[in-house]
LOKETI-678827 format. One record per atom (N, C-alpha, C): x, y, z; residue in one letter. Coordinates in steps of 0.02 Angstrom, whole numbers, plus 50000, padded with zeros to 5 digits. Each point is the difference from the previous one (the first is absolute). Example, Ala and Ser with C-alpha at 12.3 -4.5 7.8 and 13.67 -1.06 7.14 Angstrom:
REM residues 2
506604971650390a
499555005950000a
500455006050000a
499825005349964s
500425005950003s
499615005550037s
//
This chain:
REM residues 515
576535417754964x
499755006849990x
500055003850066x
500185006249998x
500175003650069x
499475001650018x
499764999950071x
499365001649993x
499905008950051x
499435003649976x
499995004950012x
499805002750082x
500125002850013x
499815002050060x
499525006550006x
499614997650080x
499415003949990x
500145001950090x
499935004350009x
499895005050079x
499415001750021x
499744995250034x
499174999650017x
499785005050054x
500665004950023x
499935005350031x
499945005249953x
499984999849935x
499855006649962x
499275000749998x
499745003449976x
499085001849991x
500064996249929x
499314998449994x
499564994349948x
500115004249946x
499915006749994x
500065004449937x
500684999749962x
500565000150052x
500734998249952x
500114996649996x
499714990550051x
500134996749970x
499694996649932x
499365004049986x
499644999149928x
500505002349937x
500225008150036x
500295000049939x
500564999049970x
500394997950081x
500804994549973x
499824992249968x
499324996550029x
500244991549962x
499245003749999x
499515001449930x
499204998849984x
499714993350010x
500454994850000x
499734995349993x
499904994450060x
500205003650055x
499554998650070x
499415001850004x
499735004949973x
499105001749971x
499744992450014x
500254996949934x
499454994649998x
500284993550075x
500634999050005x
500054996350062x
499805002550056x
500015005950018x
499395001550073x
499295000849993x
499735000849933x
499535000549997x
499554991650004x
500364993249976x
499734994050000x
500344996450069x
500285004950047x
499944999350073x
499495002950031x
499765002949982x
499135003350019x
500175009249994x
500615002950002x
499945007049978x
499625002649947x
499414998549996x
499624999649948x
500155010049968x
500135004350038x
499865007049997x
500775003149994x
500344996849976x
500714998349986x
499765004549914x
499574995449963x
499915000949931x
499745005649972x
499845004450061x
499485008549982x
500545002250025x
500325006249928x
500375004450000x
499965005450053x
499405001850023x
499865004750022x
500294999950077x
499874993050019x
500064996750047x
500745001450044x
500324995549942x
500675000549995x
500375007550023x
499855003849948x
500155007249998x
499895005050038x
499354998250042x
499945004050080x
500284995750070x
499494994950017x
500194998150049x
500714994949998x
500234998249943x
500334996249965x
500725002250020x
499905007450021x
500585002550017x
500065001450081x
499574995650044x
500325001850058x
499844992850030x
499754994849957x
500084993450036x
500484997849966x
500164992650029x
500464994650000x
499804992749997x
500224996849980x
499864993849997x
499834995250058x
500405001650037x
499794997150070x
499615003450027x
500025007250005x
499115002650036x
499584998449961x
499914997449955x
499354998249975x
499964992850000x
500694995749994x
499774991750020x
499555000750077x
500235009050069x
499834996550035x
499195002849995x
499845003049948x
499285001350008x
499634995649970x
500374996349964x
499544996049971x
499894991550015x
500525000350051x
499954994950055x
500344994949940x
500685001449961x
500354996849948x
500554997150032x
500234994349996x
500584998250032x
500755002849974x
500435003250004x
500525003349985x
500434994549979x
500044992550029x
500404995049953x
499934997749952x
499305002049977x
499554997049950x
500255003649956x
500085008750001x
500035003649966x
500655001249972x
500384998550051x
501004997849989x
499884994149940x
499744994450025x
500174994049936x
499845001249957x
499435003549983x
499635002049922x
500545004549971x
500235004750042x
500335007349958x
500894992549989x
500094996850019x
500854994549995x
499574997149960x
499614994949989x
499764999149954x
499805001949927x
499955007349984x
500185004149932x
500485003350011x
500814997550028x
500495000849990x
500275008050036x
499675000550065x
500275004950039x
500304998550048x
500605003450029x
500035000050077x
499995002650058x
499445000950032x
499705004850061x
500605001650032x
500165006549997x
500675003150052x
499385000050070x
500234998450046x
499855000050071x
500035010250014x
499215000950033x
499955004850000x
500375007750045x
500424993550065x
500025004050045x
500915001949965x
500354996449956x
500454999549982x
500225000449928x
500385005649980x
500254998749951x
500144997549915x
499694999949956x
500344991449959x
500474999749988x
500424996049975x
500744997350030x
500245003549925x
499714998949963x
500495003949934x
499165002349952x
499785006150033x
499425005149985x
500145002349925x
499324999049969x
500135005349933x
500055006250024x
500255003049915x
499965009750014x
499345001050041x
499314998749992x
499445003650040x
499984998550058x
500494994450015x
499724995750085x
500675002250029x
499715004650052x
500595002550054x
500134999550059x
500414997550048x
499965000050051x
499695005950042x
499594997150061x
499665007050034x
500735000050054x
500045007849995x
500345002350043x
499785002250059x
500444996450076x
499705001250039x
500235007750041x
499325003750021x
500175006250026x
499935000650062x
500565003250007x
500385002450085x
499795003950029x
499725007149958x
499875006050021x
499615002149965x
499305002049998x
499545003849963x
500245003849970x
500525005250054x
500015009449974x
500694999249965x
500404994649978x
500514996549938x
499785001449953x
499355000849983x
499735000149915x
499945003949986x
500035003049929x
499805006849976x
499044998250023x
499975007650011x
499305002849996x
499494998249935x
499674995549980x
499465002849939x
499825005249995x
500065004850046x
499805006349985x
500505004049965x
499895007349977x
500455005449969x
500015003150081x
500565005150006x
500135003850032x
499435003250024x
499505004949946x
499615004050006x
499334995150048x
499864994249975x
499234996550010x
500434998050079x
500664997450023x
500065000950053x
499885004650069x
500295004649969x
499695005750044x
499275000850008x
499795000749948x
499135002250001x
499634993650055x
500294992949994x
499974997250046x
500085000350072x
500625003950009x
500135001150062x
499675006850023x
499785004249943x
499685004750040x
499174995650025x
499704997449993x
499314996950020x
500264999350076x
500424993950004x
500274998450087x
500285007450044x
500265004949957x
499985005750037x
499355004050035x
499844998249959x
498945006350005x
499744994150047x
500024993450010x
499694996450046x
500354999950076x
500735004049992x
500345001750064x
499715005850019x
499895003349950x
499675005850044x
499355001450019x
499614993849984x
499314999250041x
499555000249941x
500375000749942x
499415000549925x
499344996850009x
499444997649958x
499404995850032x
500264995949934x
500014992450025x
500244995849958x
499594999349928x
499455000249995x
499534999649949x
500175007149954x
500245006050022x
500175003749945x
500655000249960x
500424996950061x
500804996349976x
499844993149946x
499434995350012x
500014994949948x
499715002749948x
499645005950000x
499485001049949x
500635002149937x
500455004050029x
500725003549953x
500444990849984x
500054997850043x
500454993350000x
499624996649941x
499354998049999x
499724997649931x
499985003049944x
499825007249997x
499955002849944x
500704999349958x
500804999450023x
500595002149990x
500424992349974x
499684994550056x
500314992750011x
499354994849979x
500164997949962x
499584992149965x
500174993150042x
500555000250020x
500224995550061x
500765004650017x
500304994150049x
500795000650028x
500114995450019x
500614995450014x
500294996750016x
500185001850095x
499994994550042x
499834999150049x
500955003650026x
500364997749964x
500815001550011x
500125007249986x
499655004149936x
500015007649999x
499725002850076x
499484994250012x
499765004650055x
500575001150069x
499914994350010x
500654997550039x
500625007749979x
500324999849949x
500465002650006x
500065008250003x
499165001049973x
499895007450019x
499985001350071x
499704996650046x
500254999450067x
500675000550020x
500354996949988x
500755001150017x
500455007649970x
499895001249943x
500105005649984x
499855003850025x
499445001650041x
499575004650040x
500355000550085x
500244993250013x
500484999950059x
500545002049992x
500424999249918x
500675002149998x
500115008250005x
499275001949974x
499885006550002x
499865003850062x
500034997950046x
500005000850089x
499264998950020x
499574999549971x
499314997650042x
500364994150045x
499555002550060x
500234994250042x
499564994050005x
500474994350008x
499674992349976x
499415000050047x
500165000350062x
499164999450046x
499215004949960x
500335003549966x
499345003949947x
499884994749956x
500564996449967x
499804996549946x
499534996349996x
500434995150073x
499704992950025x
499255000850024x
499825008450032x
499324999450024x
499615001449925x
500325002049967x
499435001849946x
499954994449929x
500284993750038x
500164994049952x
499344997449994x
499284999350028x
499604998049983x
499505004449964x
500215008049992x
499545005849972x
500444998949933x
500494997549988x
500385000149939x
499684993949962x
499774994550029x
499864995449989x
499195000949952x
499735002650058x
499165000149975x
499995005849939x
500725004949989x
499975004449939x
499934995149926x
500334995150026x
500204997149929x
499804991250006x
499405001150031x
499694993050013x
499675000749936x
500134993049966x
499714997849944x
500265000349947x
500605005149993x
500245002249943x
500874999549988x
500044996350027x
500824995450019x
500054993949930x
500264999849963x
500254994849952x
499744993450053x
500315000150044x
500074993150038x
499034999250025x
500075002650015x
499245000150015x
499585000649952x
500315003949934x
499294998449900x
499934994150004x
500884995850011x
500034993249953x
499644995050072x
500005000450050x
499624993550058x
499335001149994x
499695006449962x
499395002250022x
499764995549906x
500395001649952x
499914998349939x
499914990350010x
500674998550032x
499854994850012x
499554995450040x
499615002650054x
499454998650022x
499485002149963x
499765004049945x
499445000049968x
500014994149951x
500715000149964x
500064992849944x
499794995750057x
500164996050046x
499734996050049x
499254997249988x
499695008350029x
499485001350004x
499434997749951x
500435003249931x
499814996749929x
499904993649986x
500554998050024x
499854993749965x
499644995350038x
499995003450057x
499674996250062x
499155000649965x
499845005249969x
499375000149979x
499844997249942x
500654998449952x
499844999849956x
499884992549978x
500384994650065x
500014996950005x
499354997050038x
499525003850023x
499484997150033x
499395001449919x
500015005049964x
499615000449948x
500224992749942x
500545000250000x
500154992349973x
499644995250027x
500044999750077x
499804992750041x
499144999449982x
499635003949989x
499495003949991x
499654996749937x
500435004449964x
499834999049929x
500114991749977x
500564997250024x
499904993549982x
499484995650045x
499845001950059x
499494994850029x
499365000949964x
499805008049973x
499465000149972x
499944996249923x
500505002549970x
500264994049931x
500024994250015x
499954995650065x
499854992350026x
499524999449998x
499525003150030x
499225000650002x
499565000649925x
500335004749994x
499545000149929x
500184995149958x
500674995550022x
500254994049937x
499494994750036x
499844998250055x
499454995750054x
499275000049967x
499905006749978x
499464999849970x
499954999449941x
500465001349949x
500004997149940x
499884993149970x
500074996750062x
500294992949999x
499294998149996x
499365001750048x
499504997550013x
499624999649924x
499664992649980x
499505002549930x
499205005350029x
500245002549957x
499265004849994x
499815006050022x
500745000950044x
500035007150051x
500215006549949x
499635004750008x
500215005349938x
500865002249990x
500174999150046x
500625000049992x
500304995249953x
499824993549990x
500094995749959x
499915000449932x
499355002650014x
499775001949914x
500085005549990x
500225004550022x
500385005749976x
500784999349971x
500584994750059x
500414997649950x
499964996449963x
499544995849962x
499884995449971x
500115004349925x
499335003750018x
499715006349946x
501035003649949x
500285003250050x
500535001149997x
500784993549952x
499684993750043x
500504995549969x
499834998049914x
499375002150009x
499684997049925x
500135007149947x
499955006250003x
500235003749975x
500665001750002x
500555000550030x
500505000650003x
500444997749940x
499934992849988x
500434996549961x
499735003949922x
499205002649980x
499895001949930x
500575007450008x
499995003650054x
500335007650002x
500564995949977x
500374995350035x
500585000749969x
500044996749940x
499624995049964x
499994998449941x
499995006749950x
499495004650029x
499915006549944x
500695005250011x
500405000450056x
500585002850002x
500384998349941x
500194994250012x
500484995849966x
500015001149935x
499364998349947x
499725000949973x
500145007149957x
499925004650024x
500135007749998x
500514999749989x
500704997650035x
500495002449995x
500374996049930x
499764993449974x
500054996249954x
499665004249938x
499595003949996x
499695005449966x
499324991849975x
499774997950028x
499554996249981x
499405001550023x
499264999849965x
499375003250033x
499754995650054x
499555004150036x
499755001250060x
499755000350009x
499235003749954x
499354998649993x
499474995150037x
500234994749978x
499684991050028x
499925001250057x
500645002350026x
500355001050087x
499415004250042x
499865004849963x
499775003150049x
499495000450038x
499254999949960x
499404998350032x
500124996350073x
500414992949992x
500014997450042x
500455003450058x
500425003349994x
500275001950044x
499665006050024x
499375003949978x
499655006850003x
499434996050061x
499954992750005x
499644998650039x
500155000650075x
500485003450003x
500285002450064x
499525005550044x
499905002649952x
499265006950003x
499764997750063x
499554991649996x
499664998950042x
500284998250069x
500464997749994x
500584999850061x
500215006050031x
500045006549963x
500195005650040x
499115003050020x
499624997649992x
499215003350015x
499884994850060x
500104995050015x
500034996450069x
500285003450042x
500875003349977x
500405003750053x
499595004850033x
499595003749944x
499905006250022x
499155000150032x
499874994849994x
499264998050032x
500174997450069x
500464995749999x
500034995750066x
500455002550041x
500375000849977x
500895001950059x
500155006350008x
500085003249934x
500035006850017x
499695005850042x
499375000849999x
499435003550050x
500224996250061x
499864993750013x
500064995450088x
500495005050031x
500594998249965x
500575003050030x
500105007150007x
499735004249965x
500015006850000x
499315002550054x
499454995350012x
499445003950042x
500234997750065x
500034992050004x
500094998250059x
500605001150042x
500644998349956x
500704999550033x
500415006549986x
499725004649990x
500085006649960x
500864999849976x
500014994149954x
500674999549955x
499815003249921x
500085004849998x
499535002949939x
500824998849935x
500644998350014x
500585001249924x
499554996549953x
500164993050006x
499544994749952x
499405001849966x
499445004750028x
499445001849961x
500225006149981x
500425006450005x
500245004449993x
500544999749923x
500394993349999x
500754999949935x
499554993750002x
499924993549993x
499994996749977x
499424998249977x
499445002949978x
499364999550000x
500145003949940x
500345007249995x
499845004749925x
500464996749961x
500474996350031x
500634995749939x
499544993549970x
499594996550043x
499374997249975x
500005002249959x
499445004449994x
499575003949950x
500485003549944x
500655000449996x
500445003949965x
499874993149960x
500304994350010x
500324995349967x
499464995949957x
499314998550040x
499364999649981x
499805003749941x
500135005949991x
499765003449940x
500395000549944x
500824999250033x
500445001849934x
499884992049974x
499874995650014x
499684992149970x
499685000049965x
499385003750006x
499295002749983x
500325003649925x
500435006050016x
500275003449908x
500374993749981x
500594997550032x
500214996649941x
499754994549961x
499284997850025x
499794994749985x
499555002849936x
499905004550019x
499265005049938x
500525004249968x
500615001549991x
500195003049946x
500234998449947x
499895002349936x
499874997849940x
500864999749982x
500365004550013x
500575000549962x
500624998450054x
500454992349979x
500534998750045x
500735004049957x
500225003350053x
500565003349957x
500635000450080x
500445004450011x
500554999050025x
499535003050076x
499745005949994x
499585001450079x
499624996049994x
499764996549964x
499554995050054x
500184994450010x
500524996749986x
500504996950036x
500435000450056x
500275005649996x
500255005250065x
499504999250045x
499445002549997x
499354999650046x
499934992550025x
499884995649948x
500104994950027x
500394996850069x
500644999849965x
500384998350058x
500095002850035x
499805007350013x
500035002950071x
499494996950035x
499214999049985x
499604998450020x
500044993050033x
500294995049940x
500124993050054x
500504999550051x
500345004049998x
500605002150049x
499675001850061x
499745003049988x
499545002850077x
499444997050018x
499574995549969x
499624994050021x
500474995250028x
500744998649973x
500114993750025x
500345001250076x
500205008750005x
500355003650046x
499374997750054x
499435003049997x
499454997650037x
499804993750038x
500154994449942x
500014991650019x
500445002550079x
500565001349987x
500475000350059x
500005003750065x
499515006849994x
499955004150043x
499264996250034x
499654996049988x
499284997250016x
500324994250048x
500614996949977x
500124995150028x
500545001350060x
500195006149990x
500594999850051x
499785009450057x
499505001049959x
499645007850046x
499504997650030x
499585000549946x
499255000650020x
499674994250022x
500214991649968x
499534994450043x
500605000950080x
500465000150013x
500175000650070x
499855007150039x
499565004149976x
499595006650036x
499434996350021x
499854998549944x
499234996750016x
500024994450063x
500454995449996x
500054996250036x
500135001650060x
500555002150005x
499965002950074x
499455004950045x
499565002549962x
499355003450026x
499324996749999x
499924997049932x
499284996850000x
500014993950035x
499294998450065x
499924996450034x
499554994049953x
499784995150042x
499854994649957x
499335000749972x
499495003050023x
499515002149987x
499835006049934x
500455002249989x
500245007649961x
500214993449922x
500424996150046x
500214994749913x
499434995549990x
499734997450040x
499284995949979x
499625005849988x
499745006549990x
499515002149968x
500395003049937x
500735000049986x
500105001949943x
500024994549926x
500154995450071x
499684992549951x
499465002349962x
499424999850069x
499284998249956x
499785004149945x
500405009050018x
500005002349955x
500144998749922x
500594998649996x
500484998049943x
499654994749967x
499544996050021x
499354996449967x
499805000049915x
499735009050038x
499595001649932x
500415005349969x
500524998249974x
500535002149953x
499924994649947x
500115000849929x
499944993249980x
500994999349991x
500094993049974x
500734997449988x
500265005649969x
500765001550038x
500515002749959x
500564997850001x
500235000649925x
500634996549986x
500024993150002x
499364996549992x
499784994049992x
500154993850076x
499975005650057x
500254994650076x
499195000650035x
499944994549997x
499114998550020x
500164999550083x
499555003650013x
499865001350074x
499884992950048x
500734999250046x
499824995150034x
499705000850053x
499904993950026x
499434999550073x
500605002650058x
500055004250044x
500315001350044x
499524997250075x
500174993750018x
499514997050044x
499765004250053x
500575001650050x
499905002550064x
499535007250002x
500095004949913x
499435003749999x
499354996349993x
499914995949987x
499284995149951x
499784998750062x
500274997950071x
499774997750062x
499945004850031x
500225005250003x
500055007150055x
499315002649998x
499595001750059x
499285000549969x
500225007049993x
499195004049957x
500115005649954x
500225006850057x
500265001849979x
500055009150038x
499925003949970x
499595003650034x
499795007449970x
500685003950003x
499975005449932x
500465003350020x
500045005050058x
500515002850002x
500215004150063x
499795005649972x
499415004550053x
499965007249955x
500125007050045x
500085004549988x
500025004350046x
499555004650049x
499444996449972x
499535002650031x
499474996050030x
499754998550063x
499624995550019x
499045002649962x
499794993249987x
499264998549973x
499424997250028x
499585001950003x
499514994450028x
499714996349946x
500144994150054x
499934993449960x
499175000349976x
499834998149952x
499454997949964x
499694993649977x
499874997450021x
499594993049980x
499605000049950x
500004991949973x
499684998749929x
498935002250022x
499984999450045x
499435001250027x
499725005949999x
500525007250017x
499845006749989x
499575002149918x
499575002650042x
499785001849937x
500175008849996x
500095001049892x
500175008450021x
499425003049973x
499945005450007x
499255002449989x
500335007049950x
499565002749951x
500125006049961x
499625002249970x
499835005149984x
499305004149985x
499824997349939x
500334994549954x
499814996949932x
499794992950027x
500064998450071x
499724989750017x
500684999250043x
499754993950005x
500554997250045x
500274992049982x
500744998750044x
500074994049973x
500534994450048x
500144995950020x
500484997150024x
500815001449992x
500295000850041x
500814998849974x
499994995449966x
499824995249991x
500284994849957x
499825001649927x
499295001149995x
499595003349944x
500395006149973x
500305004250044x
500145006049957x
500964996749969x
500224996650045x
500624998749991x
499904994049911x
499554996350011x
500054996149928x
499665005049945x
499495004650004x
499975005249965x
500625003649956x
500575002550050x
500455003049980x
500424996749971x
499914994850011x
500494994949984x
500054997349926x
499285000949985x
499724998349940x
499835004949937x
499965004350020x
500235008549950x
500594998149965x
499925001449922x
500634998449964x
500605005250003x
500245001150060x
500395007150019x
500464998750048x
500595003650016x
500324998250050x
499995005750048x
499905000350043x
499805005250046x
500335001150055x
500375006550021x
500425002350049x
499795007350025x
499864999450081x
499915005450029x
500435002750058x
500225005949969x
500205004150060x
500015005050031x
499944998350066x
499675007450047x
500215005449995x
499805005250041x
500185008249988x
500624998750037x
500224994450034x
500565004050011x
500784994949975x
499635000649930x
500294994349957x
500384992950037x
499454996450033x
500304993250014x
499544996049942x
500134994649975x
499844994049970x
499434996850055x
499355000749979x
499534996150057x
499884995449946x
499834998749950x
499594995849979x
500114996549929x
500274993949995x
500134996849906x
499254993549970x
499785000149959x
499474995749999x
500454994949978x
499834994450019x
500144991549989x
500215000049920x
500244992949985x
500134997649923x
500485003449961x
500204994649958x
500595002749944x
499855006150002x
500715003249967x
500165008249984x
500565000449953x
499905005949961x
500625000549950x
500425004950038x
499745001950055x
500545006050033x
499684994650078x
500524998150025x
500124995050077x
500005004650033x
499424999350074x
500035001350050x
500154996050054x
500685000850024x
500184992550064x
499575005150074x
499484993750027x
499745001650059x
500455003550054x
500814999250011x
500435003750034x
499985007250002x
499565003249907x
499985007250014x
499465003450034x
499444994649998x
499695003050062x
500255004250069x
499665006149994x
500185004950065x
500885000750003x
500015000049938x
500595005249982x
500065004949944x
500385005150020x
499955005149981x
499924997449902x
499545005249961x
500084997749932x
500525002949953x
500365004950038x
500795000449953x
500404995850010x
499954995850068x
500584994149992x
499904994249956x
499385000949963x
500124994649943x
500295000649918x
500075004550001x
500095003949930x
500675000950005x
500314998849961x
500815000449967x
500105008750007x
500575000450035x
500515009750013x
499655005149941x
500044994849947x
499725006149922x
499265001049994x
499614994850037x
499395002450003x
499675003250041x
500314999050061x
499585003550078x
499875008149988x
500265005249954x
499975006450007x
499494999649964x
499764996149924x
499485000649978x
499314998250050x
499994994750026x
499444997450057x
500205004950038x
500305003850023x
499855004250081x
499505007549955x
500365000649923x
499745005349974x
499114999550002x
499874993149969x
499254999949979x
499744999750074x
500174997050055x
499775000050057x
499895009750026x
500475002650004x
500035003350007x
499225006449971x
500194998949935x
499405002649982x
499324995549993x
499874995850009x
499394999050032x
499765002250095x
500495000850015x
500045002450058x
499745006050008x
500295006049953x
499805005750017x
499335003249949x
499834993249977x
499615001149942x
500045004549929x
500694997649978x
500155002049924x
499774997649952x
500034993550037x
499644993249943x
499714995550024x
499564997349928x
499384995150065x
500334990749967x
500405001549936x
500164992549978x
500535002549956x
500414995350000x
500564999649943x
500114992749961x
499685000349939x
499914992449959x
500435001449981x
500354992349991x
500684996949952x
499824995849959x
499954999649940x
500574994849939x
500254994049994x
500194996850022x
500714995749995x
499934993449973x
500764999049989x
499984991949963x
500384997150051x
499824994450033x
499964996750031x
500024992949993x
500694997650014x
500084991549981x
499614997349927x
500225006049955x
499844999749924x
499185000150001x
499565002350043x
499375001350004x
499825007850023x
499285001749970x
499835008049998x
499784998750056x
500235005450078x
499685001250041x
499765004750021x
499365002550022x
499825007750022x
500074999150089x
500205004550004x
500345003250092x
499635007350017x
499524998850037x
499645008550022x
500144999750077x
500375006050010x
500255004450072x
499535001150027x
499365003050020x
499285002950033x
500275000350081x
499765007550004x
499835003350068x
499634995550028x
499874997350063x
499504999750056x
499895005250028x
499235002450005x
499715006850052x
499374997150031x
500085000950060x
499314999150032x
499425004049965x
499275001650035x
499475001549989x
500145007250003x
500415004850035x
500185004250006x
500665003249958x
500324994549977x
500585002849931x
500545001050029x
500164996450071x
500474997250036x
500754995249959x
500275001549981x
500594995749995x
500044992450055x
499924994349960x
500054994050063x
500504996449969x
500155000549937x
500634993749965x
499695000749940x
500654997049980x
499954997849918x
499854993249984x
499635000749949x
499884990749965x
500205002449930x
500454993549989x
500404997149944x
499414994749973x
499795000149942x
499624994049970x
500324998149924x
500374993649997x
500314999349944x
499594993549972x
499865003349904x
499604994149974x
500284997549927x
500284996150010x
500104995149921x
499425000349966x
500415003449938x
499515004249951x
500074995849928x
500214993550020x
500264994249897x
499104997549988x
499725000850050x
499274997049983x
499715005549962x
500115004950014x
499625008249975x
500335001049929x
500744997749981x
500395001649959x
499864996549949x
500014990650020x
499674996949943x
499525000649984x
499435003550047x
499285000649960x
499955003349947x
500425005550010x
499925008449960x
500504996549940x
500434998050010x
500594998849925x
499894993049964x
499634998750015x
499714992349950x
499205000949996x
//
């Protein structure tokens, strides 16, 4: 078989589009950016194969045997090929610059040579470039060149030329072909020089977060765990769908994801957005949560399966399982690379009082179980209080400890926050709505999912300026009636100090009244 020849002195762009199928052989030499069109099609057209083996620190023999190996033969660049296709031409070597026709027309010549005239006669160079840009997008370094000479043939005398060879220079600094393409080619450099350190980056942090996966019990663990155990039903219910077979069975279990995206948005999402102020993840991936969470929620409660709610379907597991992937390859290597060890042992202890989801029982993660306890980190310093203090109030008085098992013991879950909406205060014990101790003395919109924070800044808001003194809610709640009342805090004086949230499971009140 004759084999084809390739001129590794042409640019990457023609040689894509004379043999396409060096794409995939430079690309499984590490040209990984070989395979983006875009790539190709800009900078694609002013590198070469060998300037980029030498940026990429590629060996050029390596790259000869692979391209003889799928049946090419590298013409030697400085020479010739001995019997060239129609596209592969010998470079001709040039003798004389001012031998070539002009790229220019007659007319754009002159207009050229008038600029070097107005700078002979003392023009101010900045109003000569200001006309030179408006007129010229670039020029070629040899037009310039030869408008010079024309200008001598024309009797300017050469000692004018030669002194005004560096004012000619700084006219058309930057904007020389020869100088687009070294300047083009040092930014691709540049590029990949960066783009190549966001790689180095991104995979050490994807090491780390695979380090911690590995450990039993570390939330990272049971977060992919959570993920590996749902995954396989998404694609059972894909499959499924596309076989036109039901799906029903499928889903509950796969809707138990709910509780897996309410960890995200309790534990990881806020950390990273208050502390490390990485706000994308709680910003897109927190309302795609909640998008995917609810469209679960209709298809599971709607009465009638027909062609949209199939459609719905598989868009929906499509983008849960899209998720599996973005958790594992975004967001646990964000996390990882920012949260310190203390930040993952209290998201441990947090993640506690969640109960099982997706049926992966919470393992012992030792090195948290030994770490003694830490308070969280808050933003505001406290004085410390002892079990000994006693507090005093115009109704009696009582111990911290006394008032703390008090509260504790109210069938209510209780959350306070100050006037200047921080989170001071959650009472102890189970909850149907989780408070992880991390939100302490942080702000209380960073706990609430993108779609809810305008509602909470609203009711805050107006208890603030005193519009309203409470806003009661409704709700069904983990298939139970719960009542939720908003209430103003006002001092003795009708002061705005914070809001208290008091939420109470209302199935004891419900069975009394309906049986």
């Amino acid at each position: 078989m004759e084999k084809k020849q390739i001129n590794l002195s042409n640019s990457v762009f023609s040689l894509v589009h004379q043999y396409p199928e060096i794409v995939e052989i430079m690309a499984d030499l590490g040209f990984t950016e070989i395979r983006k069109k875009s790539v190709v099609n800009s900078i694609g057209k002013l590198m070469t194969i060998p300037k980029g083996a030498k940026m990429k620190h590629i060996d050029l023999g390596t790259i000869n045997k692979a391209l003889e190996d799928h049946g090419f033969e590298v013409v030697d660049q400085a020479a010739a090929p001995k019997s060239a296709t129609p596209s592969i031409r010998p470079l001709k070597k040039i003798t004389n610059i001012f031998s070539r026709k002009s790229s220019l027309s007659e007319e754009r010549m002159q207009l050229l040579k008038s600029y070097l005239r107005r700078l002979g006669t003392g023009e101010d160079l900045e109003a000569v470039r200001a006309d030179f840009v408006a007129n010229f997008k670039d020029v070629e370094a040899s037009d310039i060149m030869k408008a010079e000479q024309e200008l001598i043939a024309e009797g300017q005398p050469v000692r004018d030329v030669q002194k005004l060879c560096d004012v000619h220079s700084a006219l058309f600094h930057g904007n020389t072909r020869e100088e687009q393409i070294a300047n083009a080619e040092k930014a691709a450099e540049e590029g990949l020089r960066r783009e190549q350190a966001v790689v180095r980056e991104a995979h050490e942090n994807r090491s780390h977060a695979e380090e911690l996966i590995a450990i039993p019990g570390h939330p990272l663990s049971t977060f992919t765990q959570e993920n590996d155990t749902v995954k396989p039903l998404i694609l059972e219910a894909e499959k499924a769908l596309e076989e036109g077979r039901d799906i029903q069975n499928l889903l509950p279990r796969i809707r138990e994801i709910a509780l897996h995206y309410a960890k995200k948005g309790d534990l990881l999402y806020p950390l990273l957005a208050t502390r490390y102020d990485i706000t994308g993840p709680s910003q897109v991936m927190w309302s795609v949560d909640d998008e995917i969470r609810d469209a679960l929620a209709r298809l599971v409660k709607a009465k009638e399966i027909d062609g949209a709610w199939k459609e719905k379907a598989a868009a929906t597991l499509q983008r849960a399982r899209e998720m599996i992937y973005k958790e594992r390859n975004i967001l646990f290597p964000i996390c990882a690379a920012h949260f310190t060890d203390a930040e993952w042992q209290q998201i441990y202890h947090d993640s506690q009082d969640y109960p099982v989801c997706l049926r992966v029982e919470h393992e012992t993660w030792e090195e948290a179980e030994k770490a003694p306890a830490a308070a969280p980190e808050t933003d505001t310093a406290a004085k410390p209080v002892t079990a000994s203090d006693e507090i005093v109030l115009p109704g009696g008085h009582f111990t911290l400890e006394q008032l703390r098992a008090m509260l504790n013991t109210l069938p209510l879950e209780i959350s306070f926050v100050d006037a200047d909406d921080y989170n001071r205060f959650f009472n102890e014990g189970p909850k149907l709505f989780k408070r992880p101790s991390m939100a302490i003395d942080r702000k209380v919109f960073s706990c609430h999912p993108p779609k809810i924070q305008p509602m909470v800044q609203a009711i805050i808001n107006d208890f603030r300026e005193g519009r309203r003194d409470e806003v009661p809610v409704w709700m069904e709640k983990n298939g139970r009636t719960v009542y939720v009342n908003y209430m103003a805090v006002r001092d003795t004086e009708g002061h705005y100090v914070g809001t208290l949230e008091v939420v109470q499971d209302m199935e004891f009140a419900k069975k009394h009244f309906l049986h």
